[in-house]
C-alpha positions in Angstrom: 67.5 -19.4 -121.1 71.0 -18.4 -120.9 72.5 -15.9 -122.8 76.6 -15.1 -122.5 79.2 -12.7 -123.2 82.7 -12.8 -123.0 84.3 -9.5 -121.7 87.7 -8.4 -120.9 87.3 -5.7 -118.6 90.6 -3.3 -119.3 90.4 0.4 -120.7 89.3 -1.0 -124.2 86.7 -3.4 -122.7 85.6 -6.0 -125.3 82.4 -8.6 -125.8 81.2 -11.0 -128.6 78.0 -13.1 -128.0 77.2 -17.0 -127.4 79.8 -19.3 -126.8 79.7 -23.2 -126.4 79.5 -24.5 -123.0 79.8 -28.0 -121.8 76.3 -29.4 -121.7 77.1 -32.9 -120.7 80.3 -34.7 -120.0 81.6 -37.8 -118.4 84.8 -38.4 -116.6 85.3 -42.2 -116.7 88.2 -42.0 -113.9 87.0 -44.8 -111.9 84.8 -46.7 -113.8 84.4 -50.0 -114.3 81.6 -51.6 -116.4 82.4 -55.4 -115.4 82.1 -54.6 -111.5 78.8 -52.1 -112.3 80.9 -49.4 -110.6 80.8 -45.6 -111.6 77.5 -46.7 -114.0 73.8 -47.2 -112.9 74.1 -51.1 -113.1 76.4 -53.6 -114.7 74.3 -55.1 -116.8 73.2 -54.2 -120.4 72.7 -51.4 -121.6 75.6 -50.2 -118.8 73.8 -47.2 -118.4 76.5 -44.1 -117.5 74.9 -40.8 -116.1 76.6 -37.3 -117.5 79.3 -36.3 -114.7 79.2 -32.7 -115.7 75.8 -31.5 -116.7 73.8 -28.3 -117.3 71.5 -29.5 -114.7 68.0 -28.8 -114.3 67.8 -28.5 -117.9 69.2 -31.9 -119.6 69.4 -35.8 -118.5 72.4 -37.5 -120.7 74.1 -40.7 -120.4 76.0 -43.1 -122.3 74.9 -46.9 -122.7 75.9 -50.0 -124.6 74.1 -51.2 -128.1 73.0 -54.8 -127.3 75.3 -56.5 -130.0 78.6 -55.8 -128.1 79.8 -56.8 -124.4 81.7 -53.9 -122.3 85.0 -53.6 -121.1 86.2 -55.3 -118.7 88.9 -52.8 -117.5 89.2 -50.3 -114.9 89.2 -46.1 -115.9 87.4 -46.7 -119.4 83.8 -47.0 -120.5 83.8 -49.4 -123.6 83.0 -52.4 -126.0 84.2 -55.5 -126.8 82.5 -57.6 -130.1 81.7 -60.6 -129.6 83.7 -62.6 -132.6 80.8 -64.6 -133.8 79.4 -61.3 -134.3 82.0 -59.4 -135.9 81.2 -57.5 -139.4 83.3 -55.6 -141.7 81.1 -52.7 -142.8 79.3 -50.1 -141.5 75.8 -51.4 -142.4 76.4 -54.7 -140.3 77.5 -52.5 -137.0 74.1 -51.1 -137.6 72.1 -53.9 -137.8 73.7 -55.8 -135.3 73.5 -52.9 -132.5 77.5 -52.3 -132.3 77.6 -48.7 -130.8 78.3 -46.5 -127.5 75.6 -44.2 -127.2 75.1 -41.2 -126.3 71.4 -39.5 -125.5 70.2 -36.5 -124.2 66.5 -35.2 -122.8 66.3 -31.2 -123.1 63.8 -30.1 -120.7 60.3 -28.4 -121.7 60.1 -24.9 -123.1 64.4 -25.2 -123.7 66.0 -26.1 -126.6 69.7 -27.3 -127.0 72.1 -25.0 -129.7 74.8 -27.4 -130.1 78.6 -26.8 -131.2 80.7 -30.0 -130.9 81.8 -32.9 -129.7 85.3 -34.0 -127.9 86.4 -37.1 -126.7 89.5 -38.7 -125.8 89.5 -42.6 -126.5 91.2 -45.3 -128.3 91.2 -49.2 -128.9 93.4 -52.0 -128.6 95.1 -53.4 -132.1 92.8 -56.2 -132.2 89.3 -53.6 -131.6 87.5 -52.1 -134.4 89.7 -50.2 -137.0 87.1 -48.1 -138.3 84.7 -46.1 -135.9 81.9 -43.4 -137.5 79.7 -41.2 -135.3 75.9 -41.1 -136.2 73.1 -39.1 -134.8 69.2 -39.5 -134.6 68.8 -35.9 -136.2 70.0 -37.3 -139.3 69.0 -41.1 -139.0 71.2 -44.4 -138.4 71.9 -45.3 -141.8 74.8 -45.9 -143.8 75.9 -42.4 -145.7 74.7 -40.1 -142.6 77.9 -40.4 -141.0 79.5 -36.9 -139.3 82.8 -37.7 -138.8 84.7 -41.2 -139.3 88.3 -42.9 -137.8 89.8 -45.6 -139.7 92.7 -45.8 -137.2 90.4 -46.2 -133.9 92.3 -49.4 -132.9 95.3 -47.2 -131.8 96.4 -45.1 -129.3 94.3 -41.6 -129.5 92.5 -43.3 -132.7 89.2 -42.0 -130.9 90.8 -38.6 -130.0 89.4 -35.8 -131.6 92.5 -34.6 -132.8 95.1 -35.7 -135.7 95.5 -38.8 -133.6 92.0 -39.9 -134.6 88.4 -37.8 -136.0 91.4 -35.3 -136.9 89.2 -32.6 -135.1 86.3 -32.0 -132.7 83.0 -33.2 -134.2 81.7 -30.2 -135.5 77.9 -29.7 -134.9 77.4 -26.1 -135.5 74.9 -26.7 -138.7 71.9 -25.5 -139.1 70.1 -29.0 -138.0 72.1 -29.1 -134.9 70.2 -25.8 -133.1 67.4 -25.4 -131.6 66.7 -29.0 -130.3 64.4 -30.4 -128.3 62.7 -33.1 -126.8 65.1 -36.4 -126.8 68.1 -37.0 -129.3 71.2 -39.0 -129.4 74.5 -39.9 -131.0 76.1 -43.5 -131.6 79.8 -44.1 -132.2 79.6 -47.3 -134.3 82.9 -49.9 -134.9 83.7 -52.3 -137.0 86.7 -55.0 -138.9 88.2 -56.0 -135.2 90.0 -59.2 -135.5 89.4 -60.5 -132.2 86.7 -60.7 -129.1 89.0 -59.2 -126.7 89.5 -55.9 -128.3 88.4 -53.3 -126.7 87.0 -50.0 -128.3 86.8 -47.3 -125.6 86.6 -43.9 -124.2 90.0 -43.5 -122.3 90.7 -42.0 -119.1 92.9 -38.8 -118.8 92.3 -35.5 -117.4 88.8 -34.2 -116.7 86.1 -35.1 -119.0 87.0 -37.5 -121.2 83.7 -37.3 -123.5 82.0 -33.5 -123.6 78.9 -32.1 -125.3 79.3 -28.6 -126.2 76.3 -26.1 -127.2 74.0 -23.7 -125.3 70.9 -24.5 -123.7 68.0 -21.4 -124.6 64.7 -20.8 -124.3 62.0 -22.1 -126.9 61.2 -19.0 -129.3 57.9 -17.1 -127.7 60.2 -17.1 -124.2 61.4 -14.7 -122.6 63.7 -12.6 -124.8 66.9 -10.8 -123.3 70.0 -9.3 -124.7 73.1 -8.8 -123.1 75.9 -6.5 -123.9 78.5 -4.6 -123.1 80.0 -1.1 -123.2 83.0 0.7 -121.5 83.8 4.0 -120.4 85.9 6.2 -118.0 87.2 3.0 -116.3 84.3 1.3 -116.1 82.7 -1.7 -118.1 78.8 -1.8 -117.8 77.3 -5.3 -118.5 73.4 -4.7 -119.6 70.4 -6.7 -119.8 67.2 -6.0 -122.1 64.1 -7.6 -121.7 62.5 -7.4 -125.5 59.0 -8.7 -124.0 57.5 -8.6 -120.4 59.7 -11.3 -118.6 57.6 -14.0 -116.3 60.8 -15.8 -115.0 63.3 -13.8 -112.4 67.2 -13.9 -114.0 70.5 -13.4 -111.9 73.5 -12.2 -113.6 76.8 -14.5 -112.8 81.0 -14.3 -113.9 83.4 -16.8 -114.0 87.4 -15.9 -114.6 87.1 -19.6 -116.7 85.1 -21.1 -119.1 86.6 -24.4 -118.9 86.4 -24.8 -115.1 82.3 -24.5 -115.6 82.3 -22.8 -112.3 80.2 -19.7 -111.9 79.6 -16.4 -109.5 76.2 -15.0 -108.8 76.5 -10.9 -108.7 73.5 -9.7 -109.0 70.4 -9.9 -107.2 67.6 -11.1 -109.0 65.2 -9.2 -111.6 62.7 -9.1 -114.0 63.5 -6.2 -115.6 65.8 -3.9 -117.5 69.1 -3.8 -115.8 72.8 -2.2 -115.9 75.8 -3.5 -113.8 79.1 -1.5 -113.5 82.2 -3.2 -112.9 85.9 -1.6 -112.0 88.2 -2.4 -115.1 91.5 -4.7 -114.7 93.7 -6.4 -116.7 91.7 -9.7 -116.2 89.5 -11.7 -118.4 85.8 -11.9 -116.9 82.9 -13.9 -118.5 79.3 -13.3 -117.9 76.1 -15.2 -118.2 72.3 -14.9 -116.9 69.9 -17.5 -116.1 67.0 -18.5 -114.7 67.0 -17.8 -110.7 
């Protein structure tokens, strides 16, 4: 389980609940499908392990569908189709295994809360124009698309921004929370022109295709609160168990969300506890986990 709070500890200290972390993410800087380097092996399905990952509690990777071939480039993970095989609709991508894929195994007793995706990619002018992404949860079939491009052979067309989805995949309904077991998500392409277009995620800074969510504990776990309060200088992060809890916790900050890099302070416990912290001017965000 992990349960966050954001807190700025200054003389009118504040806190609001969950926020989405990166569960899994890949950084393709370096990789190169047709030389098998940066990926598992370089043959299909081009199997590419998450570079950032909430580890110990989820396995995710990328691999290729088998109706495309993969780039051949440096810095990119990506497809090229075959143009005896090309299709111009959705339904044909489908049946002829066009994708990228993205899957994910959430260990026992957790479940994954999930809030979006964001990706940075792109494809060549002769590469698929139009690219949806599909997930398991709501079944590979044409009309279950989440979010569609019809520019994706352009520079940014598979950027979740104006360039291409428009915005980040949103995934915060209902049938995105409390996951478990194994899921996955397919970007699917089709109407490229040519067997040498290339339909990829692109290499810039840091991850270049994220997962964000939260991983928790299955309902019947352990069941902690934590929250915040401020007084005479002081900001006081507390911890609640609601049950008797059978797993020690430790209480860690980080200055940055986005940097994924976290501070143990605290020892560990099992039971209620209250931290006091000196207030600043600086933005501090806290989490507890599993020790």
């Amino acid at each position: 389980m992990k349960v966050f709070i954001t807190c700025t500890l200054m003389a009118f200290g504040w806190c609001n609940g969950t926020y989405a972390a990166v569960v899994a993410g890949w950084d393709v800087s370096g990789v190169d499908l047709d030389d098998g380097i940066g990926v598992t092996t370089n043959l299909s399905p081009f199997i590419f392990q998450a570079t950032t990952s909430e580890t110990g509690y989820v396995q995710a990777q990328l691999s290729l569908g088998s109706g495309v071939i993969p780039s051949t480039s440096a810095n990119q993970y990506g497809f090229k189709i075959p143009s005896a095989s090309q299709t111009n609709s959705l339904a044909g991508a489908i049946a002829l295994n066009q994708y990228i894929e993205l899957s994910i195994e959430i260990e026992a007793e957790k479940a994954l809360n999930l809030s979006s995706i964001e990706m940075k990619g792109e494809g060549s002018g002769t590469a698929c124009s139009n690219v949806v992404v599909m997930t398991s949860i709501n079944g590979f079939i044409p009309g279950q698309e989440i979010s569609s491009s019809t520019n994706a052979n352009s520079n940014g067309g598979l950027d979740t921004d104006d360039s291409g989805f428009g915005a980040p995949i949103d995934l915060s309904g209902a049938q995105y929370q409390n996951l478990t077991g194994t899921l996955s998500f397919r970007l699917y392409g089709w109407n490229s022109t040519s067997g040498s277009g290339t339909t990829r995620i692109r290499n810039l800074m840091g991850d270049d295709f994220e997962m964000l969510g939260e991983i928790v504990d299955v309902v019947g776990a352990d069941e902690l609160a934590l929250q915040m309060s401020h007084s005479n200088g002081f900001a006081y992060v507390t911890a609640d168990f609601n049950t008797s809890a059978t797993t020690n916790y430790i209480l860690q900050s980080t200055a940055n969300l986005t940097s994924n890099t976290w501070h143990t302070v605290s020892a560990p416990f099992t039971t209620n506890s209250i931290w006091e912290f000196s207030v600043t001017n600086n933005a501090e965000y806290f989490r507890v986990i599993p020790n």
